[in-house]
C-alpha positions as CSV (number, residue, x, y, z in Angstrom):
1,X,-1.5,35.8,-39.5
2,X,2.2,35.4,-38.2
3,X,3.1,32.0,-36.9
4,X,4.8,31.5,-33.9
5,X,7.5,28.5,-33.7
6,X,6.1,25.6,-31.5
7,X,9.6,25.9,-29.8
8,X,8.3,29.2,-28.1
9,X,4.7,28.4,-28.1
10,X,5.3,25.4,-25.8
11,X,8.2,26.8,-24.1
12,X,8.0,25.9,-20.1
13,X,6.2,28.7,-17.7
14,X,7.1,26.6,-14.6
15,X,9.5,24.9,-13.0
16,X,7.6,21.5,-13.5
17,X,7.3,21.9,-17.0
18,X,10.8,21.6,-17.9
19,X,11.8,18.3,-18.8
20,X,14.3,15.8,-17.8
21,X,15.8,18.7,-16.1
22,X,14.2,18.1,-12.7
23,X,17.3,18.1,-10.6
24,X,18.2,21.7,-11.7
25,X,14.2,22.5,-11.8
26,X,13.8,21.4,-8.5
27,X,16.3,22.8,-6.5
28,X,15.9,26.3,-8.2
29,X,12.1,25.9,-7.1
30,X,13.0,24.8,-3.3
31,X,15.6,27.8,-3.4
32,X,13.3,30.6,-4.1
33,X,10.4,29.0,-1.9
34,X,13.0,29.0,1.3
35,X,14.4,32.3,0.1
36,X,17.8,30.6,-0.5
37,X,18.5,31.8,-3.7
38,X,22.0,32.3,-4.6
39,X,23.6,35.4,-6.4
40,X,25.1,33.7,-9.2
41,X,24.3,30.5,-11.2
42,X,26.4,28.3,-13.9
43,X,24.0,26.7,-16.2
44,X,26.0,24.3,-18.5
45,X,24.6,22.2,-21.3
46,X,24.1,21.3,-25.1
47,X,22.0,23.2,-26.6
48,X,18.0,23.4,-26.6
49,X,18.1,21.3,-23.6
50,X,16.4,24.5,-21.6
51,X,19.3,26.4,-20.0
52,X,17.5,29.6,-20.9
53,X,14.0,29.0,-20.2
54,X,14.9,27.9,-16.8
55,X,17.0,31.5,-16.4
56,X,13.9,32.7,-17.4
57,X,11.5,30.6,-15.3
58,X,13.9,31.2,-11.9
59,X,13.3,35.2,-13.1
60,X,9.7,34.3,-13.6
61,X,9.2,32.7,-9.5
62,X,11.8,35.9,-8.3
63,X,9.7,38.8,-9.2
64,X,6.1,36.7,-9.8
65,X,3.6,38.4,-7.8
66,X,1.4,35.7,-7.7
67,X,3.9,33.0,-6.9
68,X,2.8,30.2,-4.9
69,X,4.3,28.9,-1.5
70,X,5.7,26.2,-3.7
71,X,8.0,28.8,-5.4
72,X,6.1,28.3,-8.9
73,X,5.6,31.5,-10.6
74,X,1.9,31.6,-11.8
75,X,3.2,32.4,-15.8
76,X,-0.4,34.2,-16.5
77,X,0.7,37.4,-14.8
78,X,2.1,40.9,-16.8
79,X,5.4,40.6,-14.8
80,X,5.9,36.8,-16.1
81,X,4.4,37.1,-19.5
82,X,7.4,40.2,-20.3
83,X,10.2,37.6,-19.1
84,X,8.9,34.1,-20.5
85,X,8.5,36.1,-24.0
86,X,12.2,37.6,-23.6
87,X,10.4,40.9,-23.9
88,X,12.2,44.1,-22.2
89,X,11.8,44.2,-18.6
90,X,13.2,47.0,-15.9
91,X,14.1,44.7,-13.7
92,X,15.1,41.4,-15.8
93,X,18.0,41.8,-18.6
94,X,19.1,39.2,-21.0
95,X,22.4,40.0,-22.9
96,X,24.0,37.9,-25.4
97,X,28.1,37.6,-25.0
98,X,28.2,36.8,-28.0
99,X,27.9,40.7,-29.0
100,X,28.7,42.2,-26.2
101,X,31.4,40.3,-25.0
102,X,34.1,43.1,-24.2
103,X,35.1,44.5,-21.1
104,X,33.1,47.9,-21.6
105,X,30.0,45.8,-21.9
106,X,31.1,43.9,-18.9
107,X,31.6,47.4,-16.9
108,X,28.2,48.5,-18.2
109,X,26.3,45.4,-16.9
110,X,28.2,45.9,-13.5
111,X,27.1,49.6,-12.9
112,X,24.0,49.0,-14.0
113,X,23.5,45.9,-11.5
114,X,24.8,48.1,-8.6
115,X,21.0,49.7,-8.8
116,X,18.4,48.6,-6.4
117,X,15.5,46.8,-8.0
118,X,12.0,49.2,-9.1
119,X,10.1,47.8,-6.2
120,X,11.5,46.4,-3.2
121,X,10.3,43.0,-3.0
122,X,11.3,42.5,-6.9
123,X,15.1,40.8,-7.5
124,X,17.3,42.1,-10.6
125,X,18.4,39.2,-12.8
126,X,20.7,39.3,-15.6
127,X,20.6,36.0,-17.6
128,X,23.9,36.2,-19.9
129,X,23.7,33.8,-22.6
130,X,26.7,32.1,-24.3
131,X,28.7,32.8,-21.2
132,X,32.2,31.5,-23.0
133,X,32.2,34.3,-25.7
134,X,33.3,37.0,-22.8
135,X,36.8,37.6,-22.9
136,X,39.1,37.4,-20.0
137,X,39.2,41.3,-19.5
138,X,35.3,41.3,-18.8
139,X,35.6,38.7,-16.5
140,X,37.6,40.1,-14.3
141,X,35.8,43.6,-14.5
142,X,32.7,41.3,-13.1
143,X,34.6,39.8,-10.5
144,X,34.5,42.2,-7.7
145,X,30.7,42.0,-8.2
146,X,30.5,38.7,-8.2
147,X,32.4,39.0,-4.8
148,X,30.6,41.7,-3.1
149,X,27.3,41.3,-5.0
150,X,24.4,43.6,-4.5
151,X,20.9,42.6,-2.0
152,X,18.5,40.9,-4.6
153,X,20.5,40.9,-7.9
154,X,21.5,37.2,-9.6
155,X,23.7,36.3,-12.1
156,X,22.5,33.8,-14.0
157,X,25.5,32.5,-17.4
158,X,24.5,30.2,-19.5
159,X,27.0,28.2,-21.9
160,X,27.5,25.0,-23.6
161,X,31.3,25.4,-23.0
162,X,32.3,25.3,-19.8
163,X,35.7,24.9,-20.3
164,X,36.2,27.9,-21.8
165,X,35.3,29.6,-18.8
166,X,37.6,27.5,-16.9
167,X,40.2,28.8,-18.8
168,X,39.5,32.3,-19.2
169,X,37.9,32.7,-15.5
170,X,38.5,30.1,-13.1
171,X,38.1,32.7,-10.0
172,X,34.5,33.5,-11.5
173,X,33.4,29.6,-11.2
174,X,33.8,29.4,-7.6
175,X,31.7,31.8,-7.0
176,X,28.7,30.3,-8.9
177,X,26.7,27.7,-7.9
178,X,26.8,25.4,-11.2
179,X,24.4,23.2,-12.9
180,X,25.1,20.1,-15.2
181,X,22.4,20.0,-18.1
182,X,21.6,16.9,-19.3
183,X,20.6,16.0,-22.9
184,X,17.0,14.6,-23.8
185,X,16.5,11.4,-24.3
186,X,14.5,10.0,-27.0
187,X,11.5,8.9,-24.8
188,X,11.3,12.4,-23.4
189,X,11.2,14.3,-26.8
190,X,8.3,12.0,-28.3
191,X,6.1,12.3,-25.3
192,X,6.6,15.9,-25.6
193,X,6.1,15.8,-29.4
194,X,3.2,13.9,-29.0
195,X,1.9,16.5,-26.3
196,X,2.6,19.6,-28.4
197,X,0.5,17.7,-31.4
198,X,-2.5,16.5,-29.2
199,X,-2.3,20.6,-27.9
200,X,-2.4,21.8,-32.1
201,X,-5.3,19.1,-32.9
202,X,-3.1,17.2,-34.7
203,X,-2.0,13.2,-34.3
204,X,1.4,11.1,-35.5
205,X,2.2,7.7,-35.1
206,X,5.7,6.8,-32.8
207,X,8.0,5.8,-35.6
208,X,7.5,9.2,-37.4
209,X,7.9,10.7,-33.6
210,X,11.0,8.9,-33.2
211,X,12.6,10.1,-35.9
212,X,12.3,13.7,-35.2
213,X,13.4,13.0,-31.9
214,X,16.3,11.1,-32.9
215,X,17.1,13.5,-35.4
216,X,17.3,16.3,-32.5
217,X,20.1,14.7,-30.9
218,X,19.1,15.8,-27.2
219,X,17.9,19.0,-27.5
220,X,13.8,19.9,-27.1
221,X,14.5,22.5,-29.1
222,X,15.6,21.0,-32.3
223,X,13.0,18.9,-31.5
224,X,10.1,21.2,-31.7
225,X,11.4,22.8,-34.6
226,X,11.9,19.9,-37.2
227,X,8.4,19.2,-35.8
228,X,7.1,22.2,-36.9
229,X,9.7,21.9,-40.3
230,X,7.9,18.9,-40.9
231,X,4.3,19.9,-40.3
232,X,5.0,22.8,-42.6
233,X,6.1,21.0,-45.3
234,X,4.0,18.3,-45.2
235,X,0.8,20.0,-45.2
236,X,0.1,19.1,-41.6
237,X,0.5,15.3,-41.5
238,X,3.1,13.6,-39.6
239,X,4.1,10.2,-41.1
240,X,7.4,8.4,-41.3
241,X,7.9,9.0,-44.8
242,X,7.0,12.7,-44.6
243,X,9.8,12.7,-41.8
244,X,12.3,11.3,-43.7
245,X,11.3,13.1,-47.1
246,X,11.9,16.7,-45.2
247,X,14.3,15.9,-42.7
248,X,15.8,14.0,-45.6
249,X,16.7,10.5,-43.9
250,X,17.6,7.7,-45.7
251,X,14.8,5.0,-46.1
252,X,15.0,1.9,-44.6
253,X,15.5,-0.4,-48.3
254,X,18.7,1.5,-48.8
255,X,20.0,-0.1,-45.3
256,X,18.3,-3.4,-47.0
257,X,20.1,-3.3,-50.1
258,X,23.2,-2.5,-48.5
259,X,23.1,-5.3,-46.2
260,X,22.4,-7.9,-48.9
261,X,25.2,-6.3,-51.0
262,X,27.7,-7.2,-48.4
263,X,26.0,-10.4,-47.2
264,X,26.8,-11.8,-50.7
265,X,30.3,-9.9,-51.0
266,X,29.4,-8.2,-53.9
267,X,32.2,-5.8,-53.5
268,X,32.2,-4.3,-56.9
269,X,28.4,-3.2,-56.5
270,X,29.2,-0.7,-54.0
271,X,30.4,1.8,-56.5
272,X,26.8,1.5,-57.7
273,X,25.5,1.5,-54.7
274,X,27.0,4.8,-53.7
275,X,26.3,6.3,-56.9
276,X,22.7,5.7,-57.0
277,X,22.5,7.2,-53.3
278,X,23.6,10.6,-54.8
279,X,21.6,10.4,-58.0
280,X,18.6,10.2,-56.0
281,X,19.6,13.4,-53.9
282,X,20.8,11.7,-50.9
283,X,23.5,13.3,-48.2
284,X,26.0,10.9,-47.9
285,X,26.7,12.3,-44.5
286,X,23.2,11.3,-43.2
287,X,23.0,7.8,-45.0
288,X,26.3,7.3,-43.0
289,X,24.9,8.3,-39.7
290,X,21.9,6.1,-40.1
291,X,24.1,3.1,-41.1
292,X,25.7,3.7,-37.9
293,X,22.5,3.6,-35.7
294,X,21.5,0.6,-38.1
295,X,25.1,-1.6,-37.5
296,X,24.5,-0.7,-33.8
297,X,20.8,-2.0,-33.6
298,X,21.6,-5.0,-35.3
299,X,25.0,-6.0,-32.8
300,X,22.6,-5.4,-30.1
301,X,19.8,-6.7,-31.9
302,X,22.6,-10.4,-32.1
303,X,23.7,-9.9,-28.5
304,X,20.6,-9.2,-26.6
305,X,17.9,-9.6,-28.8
306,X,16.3,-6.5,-27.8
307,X,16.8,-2.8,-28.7
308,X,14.7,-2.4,-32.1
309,X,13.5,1.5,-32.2
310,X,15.7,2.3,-35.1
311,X,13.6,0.9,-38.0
312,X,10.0,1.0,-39.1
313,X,7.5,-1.5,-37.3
314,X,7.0,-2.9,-41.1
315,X,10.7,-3.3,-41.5
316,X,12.1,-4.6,-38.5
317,X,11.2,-8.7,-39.3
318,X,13.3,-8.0,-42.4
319,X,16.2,-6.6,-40.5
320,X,16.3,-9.6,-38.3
321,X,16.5,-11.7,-40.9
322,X,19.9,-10.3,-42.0
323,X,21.3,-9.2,-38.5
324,X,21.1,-13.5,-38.3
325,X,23.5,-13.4,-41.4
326,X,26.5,-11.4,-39.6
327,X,28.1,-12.8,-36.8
328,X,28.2,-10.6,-33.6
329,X,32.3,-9.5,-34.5
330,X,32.0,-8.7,-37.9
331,X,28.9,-6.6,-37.0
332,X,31.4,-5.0,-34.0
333,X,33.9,-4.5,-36.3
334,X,32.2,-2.6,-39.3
335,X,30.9,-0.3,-36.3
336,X,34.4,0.4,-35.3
337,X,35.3,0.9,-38.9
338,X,32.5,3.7,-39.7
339,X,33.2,5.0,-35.7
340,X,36.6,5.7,-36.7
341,X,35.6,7.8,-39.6
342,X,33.5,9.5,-37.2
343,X,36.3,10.3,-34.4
344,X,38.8,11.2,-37.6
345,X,35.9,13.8,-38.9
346,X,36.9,13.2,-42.2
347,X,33.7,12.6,-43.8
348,X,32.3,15.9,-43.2
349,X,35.2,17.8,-43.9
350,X,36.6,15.7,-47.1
351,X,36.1,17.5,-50.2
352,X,34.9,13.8,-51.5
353,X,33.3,12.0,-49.4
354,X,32.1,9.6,-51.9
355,X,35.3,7.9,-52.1
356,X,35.8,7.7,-48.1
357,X,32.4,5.4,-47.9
358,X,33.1,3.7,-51.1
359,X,36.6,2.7,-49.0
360,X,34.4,2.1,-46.0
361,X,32.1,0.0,-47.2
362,X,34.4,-2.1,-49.6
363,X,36.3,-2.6,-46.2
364,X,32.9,-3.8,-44.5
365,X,32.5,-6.2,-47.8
């Protein structure tokens, strides 16, 4: 049998299901159960934080024939089970700029909105993902309808770069109602997670949770699918060192070691530090992101004596026990070293980035 990702199984049906989004969710629902629905809509965002599925939802509660006074569509019909699958539907279109970005495409989707809707009570709604790709020429052929738009036709552009379109087509923005996506936070991703597993008959404990949320960086999406990554490839099982195994984090020994390494100013054993990170497979990229989160947890860990989610349960008494080694400003400034390698970029893009953290961490030593 095929297996559908648990990204699109467990992709929202209603407004209510979509989370952390609740101020766009919210007044999208009010608007179509007070008929105040606007023509065209901005939806900005990272991505996998649900700029789409709520394009999709809004066209859902629009042409639902079983929507409630709420404004929630009911998601079970044949009208909203075409458009939450993406599926063709006469009167909902979803186009990708990032193919049809040109201005013969944009010309096309304008005659082709200038139509009346197959029933009257129905609403046309073109959902146009990764907005930024159009170019300034199909813009401005979709201006005049964005102007003069047709009864019961909406725009809806989705993008995770705004500015672009402030660039390219600043006259188009004021004549969308925009919406400010916000990323995930960690909380929100591991109830979810923990949800979606309950829902498959299946169980994790937090820390493994936390990880894959962490690791998603914001987006649901990503979320869901290093879950199912993970579940794939671990048989099933979710456990922290099944996580870090696939996802391939670094464990929590290696942050251990490195600690003790520079507690006792063993500069010289960094080189074998380093070298035994890559001999047992390791991205030197990730290790360097999680010695990030782990310098951070330990300065706040010394300043506040609180914020501990980064480690294992079974790990954490031996972190504390060197966070007490480092004063508060030598932790602050090894996280501004390894930050600046971060704003520079130069770790990912160096053709040897071996030798940038051996220089990073002899400087931390």
């Amino acid at each position: 049998m095929s297996h559908q990702a648990l990204a699109r199984t467990y992709r929202p049906r209603k407004f209510s299901e979509v989370a952390t989004q609740e101020h766009v969710s919210e007044t999208l629902r009010r608007a179509v159960a007070s008929s105040r629905v606007g023509h065209a809509y901005l939806f900005c965002g990272p991505r996998g934080v649900g700029k789409t599925t709520l394009a999709r939802v809004l066209a859902m509660a629009l042409n639902c024939p079983e929507r409630g006074a709420d404004g929630e569509p009911c998601g079970r019909c044949a009208s909203c089970g075409r458009i939450w699958g993406g599926h063709t539907a006469l009167d909902v279109v979803e186009i990708d700029a990032a193919s049809n970005r040109g201005v013969d495409d944009a010309r096309d989707l304008r005659e082709r909105a200038m139509y009346a809707p197959s029933e009257p009570e129905r609403y046309k709604v073109y959902i146009v993902d990764e907005a930024h790709m159009l170019t300034r020429e199909a813009w401005n052929a979709l201006l005049k309808i964005m102007e003069e738009p047709p009864p019961r036709v909406v725009f809806v552009f989705a993008t995770t770069e705004p500015l672009k379109i402030q660039q390219s087509a600043a006259p188009v923005l004021s004549r969308c109602q925009r919406f400010d996506f916000r990323r995930i936070g960690v909380s929100d991703i591991v109830r979810q997670l923990r949800i979606v597993l309950e829902q498959e008959g299946l169980a994790g404990p937090d820390d493994a949770l936390r990880l894959i949320a962490r690791k998603a960086d914001g987006g649901m999406r990503d979320g869901l699918s290093l879950l199912d990554q993970v579940l794939v490839l671990s048989g099933g099982t979710v456990d922290p060192e099944d996580v870090r195994r696939v996802l391939g984090l670094v464990e929590d020994e290696r942050y251990l070691e490195l600690l003790d390494l520079l507690r006792d100013a063993r500069h010289g054993d960094v080189f074998g530090f380093v070298e035994r990170l890559l001999d047992e497979g390791h991205d030197l990229v990730e290790f360097y992101h999680g010695l990030v989160d782990v310098l951070r947890a330990l300065l706040r860990l010394r300043l506040t004596g609180t914020g501990w989610e980064e480690v294992r349960d079974d790990s954490r008494e031996a972190f504390r026990v060197r966070a007490a080694v480092f004063e508060p400003t030598e932790l602050a400034r090894m996280l501004a070293l390894a930050s600046d390698l971060e704003a520079n970029g130069s770790l990912r893009r160096s053709a040897n980035p071996r030798l940038l953290l051996e220089m990073l961490l002899l400087r931390f030593s």
